[in-house]
VOMAR-636845 format. One record per atom (N, C-alpha, C): x, y, z. Coordinates in steps of 0.2 Angstrom, whole numbers, padded with zeros to 4 digits, always signed. Each point is the difference from the previous one (the first is absolute). Layout:
// residues N
XYZ
...
***
This chain:
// residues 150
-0163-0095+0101
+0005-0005-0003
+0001+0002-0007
-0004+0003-0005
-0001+0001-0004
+0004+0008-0002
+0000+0003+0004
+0005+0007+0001
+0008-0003+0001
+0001-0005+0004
+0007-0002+0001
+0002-0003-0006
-0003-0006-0005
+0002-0001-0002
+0004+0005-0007
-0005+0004-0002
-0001+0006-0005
+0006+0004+0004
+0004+0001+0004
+0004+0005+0004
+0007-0004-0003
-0001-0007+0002
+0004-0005+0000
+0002+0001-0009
-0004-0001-0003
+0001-0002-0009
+0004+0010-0001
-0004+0004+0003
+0003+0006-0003
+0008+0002+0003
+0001-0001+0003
+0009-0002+0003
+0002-0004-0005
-0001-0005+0000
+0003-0005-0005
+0000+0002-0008
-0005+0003-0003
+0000+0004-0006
+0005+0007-0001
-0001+0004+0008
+0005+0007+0000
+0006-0005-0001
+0002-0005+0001
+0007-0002-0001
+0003-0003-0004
-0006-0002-0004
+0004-0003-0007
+0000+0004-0004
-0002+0006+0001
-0003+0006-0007
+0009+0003+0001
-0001-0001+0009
+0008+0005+0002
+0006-0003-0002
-0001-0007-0001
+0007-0006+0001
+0001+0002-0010
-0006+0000-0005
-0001+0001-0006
+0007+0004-0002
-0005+0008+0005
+0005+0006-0003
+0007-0002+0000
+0004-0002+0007
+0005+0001+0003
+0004-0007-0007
-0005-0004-0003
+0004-0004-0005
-0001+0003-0006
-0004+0006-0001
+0001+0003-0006
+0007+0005+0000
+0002+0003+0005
+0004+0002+0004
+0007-0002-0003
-0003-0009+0002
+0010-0002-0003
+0001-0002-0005
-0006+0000-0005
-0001-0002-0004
+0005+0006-0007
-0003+0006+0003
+0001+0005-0002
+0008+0002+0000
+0001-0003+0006
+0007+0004+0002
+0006-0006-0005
-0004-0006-0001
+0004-0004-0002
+0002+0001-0006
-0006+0003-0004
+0001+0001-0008
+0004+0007-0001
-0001+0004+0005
+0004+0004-0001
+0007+0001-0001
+0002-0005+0005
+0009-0003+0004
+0000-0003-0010
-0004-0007-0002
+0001-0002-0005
+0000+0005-0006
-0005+0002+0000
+0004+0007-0008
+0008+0002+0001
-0004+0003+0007
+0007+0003+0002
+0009-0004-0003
+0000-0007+0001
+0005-0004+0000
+0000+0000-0008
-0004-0001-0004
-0002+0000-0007
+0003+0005-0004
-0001+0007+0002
+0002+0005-0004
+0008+0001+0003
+0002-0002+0007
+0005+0000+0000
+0006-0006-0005
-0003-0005+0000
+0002-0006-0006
+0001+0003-0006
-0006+0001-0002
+0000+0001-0006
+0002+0008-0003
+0000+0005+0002
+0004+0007-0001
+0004+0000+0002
+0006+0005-0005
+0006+0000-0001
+0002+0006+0006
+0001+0000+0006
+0003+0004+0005
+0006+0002+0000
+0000+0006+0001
+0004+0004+0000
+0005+0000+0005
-0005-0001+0006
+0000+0002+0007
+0002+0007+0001
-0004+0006-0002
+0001+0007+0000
-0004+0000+0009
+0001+0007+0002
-0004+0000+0006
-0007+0001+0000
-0004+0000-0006
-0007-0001-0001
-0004-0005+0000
+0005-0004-0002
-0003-0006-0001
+0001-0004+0007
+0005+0000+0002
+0003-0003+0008
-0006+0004+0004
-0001+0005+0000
-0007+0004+0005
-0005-0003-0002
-0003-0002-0006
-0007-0002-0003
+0000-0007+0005
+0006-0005-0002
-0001-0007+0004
-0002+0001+0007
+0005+0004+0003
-0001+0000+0007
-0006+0006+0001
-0001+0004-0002
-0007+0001+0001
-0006-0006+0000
-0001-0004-0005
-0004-0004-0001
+0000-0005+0005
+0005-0001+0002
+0003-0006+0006
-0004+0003+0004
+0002+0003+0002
-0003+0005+0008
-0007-0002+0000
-0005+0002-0005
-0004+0001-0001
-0003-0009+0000
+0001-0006-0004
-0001-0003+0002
+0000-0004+0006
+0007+0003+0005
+0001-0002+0005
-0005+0004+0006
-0003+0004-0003
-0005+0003+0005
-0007-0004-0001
-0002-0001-0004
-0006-0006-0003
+0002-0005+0005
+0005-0004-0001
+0002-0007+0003
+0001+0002+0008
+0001+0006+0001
-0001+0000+0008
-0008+0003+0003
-0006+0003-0003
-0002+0000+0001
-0007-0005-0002
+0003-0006-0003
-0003-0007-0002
+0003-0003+0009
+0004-0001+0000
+0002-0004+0004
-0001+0000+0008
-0002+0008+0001
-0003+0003+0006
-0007-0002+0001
-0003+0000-0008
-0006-0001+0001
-0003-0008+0000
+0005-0005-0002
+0000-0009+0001
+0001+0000+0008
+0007+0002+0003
-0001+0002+0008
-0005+0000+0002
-0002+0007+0000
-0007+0001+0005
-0007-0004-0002
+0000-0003-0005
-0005-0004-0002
+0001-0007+0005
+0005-0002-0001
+0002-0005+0002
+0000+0001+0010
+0000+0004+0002
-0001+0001+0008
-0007+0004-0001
-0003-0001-0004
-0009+0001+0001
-0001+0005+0001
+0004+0006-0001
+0000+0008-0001
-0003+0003-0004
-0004+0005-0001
-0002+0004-0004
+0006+0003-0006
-0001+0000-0005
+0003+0000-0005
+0002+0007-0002
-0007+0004+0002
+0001+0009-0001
-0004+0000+0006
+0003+0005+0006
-0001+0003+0006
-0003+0007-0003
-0001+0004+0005
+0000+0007+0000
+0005+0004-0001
+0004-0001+0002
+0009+0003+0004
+0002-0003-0010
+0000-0005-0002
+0001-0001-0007
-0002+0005-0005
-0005+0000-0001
-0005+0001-0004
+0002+0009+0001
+0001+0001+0005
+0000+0009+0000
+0005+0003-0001
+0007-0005+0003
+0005+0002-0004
+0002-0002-0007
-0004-0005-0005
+0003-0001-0005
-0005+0005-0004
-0007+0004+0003
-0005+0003-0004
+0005+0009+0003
+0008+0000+0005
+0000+0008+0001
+0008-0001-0005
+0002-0007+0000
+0006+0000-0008
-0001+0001-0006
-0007-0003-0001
-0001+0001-0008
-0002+0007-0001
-0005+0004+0004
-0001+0007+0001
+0007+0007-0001
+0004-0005+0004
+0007+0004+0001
+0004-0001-0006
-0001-0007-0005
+0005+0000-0003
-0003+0001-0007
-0007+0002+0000
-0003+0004-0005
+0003+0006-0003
+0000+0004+0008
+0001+0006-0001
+0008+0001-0001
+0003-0002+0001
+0008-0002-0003
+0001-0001-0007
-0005-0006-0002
+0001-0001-0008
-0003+0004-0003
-0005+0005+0001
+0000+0005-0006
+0006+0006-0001
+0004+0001+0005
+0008+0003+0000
+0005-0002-0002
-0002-0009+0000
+0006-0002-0004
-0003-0002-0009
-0006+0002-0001
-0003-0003-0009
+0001+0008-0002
+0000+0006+0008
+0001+0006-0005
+0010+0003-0003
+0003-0007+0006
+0007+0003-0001
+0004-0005-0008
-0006-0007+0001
+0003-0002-0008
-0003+0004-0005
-0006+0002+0001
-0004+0005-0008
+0007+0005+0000
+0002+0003+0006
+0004+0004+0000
+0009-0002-0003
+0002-0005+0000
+0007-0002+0000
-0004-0005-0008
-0004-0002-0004
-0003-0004-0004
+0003+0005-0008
+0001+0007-0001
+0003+0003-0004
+0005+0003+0000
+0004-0001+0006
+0007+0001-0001
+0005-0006+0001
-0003-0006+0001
+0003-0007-0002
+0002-0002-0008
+0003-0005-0001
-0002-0005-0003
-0002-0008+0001
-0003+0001+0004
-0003-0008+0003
-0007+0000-0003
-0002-0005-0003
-0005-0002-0003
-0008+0001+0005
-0006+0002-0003
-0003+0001+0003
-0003-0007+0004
+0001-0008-0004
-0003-0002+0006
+0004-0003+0006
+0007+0002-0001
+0004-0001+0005
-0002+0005+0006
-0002+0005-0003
-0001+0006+0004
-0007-0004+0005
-0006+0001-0003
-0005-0004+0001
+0001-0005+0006
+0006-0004-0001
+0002-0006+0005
+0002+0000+0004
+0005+0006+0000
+0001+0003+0007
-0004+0001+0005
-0004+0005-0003
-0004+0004+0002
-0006-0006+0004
+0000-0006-0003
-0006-0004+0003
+0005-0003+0007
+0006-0002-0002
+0005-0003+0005
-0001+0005+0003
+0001+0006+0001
+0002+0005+0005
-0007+0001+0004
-0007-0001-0003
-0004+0000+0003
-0001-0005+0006
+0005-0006+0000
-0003-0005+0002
+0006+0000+0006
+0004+0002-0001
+0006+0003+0005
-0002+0004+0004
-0002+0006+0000
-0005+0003+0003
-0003+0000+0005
-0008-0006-0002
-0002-0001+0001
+0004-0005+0008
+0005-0004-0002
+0004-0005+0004
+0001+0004+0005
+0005+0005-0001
+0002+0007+0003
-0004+0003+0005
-0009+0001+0000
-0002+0004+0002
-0003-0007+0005
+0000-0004-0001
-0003-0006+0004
+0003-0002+0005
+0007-0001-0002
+0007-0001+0005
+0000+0004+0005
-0001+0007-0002
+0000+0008+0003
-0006-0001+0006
-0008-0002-0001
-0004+0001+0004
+0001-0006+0004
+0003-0007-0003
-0001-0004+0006
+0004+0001+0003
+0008+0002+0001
+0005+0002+0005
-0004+0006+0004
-0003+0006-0002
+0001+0005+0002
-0008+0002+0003
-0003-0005+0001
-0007-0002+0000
-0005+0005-0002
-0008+0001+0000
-0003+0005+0000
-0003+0003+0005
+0000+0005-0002
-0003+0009+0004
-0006-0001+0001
-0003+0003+0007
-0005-0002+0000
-0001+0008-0002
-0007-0002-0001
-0005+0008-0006
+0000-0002-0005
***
């Protein structure tokens, strides 16, 4: 009896520690979208296409938190495991891939960083945004395209 109950408390703990994350999740994504609104109010926009790709890059990227929040309140809420196997290996053979990507694009801004005139930590913020695209990119790429066995 004493095994069931201890079985029982430990599902019930895995799932609040899970439900935690999945609101630190939107919490995050929230303050994001909020800066974001903030510096669009408050700067003087030119609306160049740098600045229109900076937004919509950040969008996307919040937009991808909020869908993998929402995925994760879903299967919570049908009493699904929250990270499977089939998850867990494709988002450990994305980050892998989209590693190996970002150090070709940190070598193509070090590269393009002295014949610009774009400030270095505009550079910097690309470069973090484009990591994070990437990353979205190589994720989108393995779940459509699924994984190889070997």
């Amino acid at each position: 009896m004493l095994f069931i109950s201890n079985f029982v408390l430990d599902l019930y703990n895995n799932n609040i520690i899970t439900m935690k994350r999945t609101i630190i999740i939107f919490v995050i994504a929230a303050m994001v979208l909020f800066t974001l609104i903030l510096w669009a109010l408050n700067a003087k926009l030119s609306g160049n296409i740098q600045e229109i790709l900076m937004i919509a890059i950040s969008i996307i990227v919040v937009g991808f938190a909020v869908y993998i929040g929402l995925v994760r309140v879903k299967n919570s809420m049908r009493k699904e495991p929250l990270e499977d196997e089939l998850s867990r290996k494709v988002m450990t053979k994305a980050s892998s891939l989209s590693y190996y990507i970002s150090i070709y694009l940190w070598l193509f801004i070090m590269y393009i960083s002295d014949r610009t005139t774009m400030h270095t930590h505009t550079l910097v913020g690309a470069g973090i945004l484009g990591m994070a695209v990437i990353f979205f990119l190589c994720w989108i790429g393995i779940k459509i395209y699924g994984l190889r066995n070997g």
